[in-house]
C-alpha positions in Angstrom: -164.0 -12.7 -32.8 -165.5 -12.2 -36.3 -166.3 -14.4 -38.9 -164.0 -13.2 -41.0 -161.1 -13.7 -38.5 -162.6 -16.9 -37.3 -161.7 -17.8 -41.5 -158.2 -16.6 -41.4 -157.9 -18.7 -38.1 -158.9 -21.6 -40.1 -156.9 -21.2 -42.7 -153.7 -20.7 -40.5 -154.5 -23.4 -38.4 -154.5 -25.8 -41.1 -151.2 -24.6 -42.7 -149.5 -24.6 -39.3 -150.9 -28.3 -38.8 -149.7 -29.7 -42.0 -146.5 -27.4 -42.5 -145.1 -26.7 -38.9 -146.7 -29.9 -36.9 -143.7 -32.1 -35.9 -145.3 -35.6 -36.6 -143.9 -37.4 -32.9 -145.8 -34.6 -30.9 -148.8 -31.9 -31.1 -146.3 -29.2 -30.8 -145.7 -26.5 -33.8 -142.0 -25.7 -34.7 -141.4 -22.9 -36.7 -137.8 -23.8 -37.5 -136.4 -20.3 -37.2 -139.0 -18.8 -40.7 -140.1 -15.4 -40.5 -143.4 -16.7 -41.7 -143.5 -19.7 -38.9 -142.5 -17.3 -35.9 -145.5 -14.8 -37.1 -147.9 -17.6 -37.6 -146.7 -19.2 -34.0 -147.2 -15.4 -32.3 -151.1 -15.0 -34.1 -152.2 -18.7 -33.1 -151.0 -17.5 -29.1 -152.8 -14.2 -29.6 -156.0 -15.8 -30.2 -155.2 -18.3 -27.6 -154.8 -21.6 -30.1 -151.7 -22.4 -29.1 -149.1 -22.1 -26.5 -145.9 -21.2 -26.4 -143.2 -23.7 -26.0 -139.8 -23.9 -27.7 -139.4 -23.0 -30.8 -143.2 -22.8 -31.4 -146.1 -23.6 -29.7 -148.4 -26.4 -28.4 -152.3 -26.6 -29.4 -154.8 -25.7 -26.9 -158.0 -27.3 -26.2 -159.3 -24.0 -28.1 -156.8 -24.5 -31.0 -158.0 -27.8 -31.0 -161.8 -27.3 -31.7 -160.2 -24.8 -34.2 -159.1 -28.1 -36.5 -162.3 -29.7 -35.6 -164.4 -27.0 -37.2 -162.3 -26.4 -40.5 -161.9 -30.7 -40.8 -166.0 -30.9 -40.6 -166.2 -28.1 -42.7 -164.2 -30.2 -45.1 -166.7 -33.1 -45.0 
């Protein structure tokens, strides 16, 4: 993966987190958005999340993908 997709990662990552994380779970829901279900079908591309429902689960991968852009932030 590049660096420069590594950023985009990042940055959706982090909008999927604070936008699409259901707040019981650490499962994505894109709530039926054009913009959610595309978001939801990169992060599985690049193997950050799984899907499951109507969205998608974090992987240990996805995971470390938050860690990075959170220490980044420090």
């Amino acid at each position: 993966m590049t660096r420069e997709e590594r950023r985009l990662l990042h940055a959706l990552a982090g909008m999927c987190e604070q936008y699409l994380q259901r707040h019981d779970a650490d499962e994505l829901d894109h709530q039926g958005t054009s913009a959610g279900e595309e978001a939801v079908e990169l992060l599985v591309l690049y193997g950050m999340i799984r899907p499951c429902g109507r969205g998608g689960v974090w992987t240990n991968a996805g995971r470390v993908l938050l860690d990075e852009r959170t220490d980044r932030d420090d």
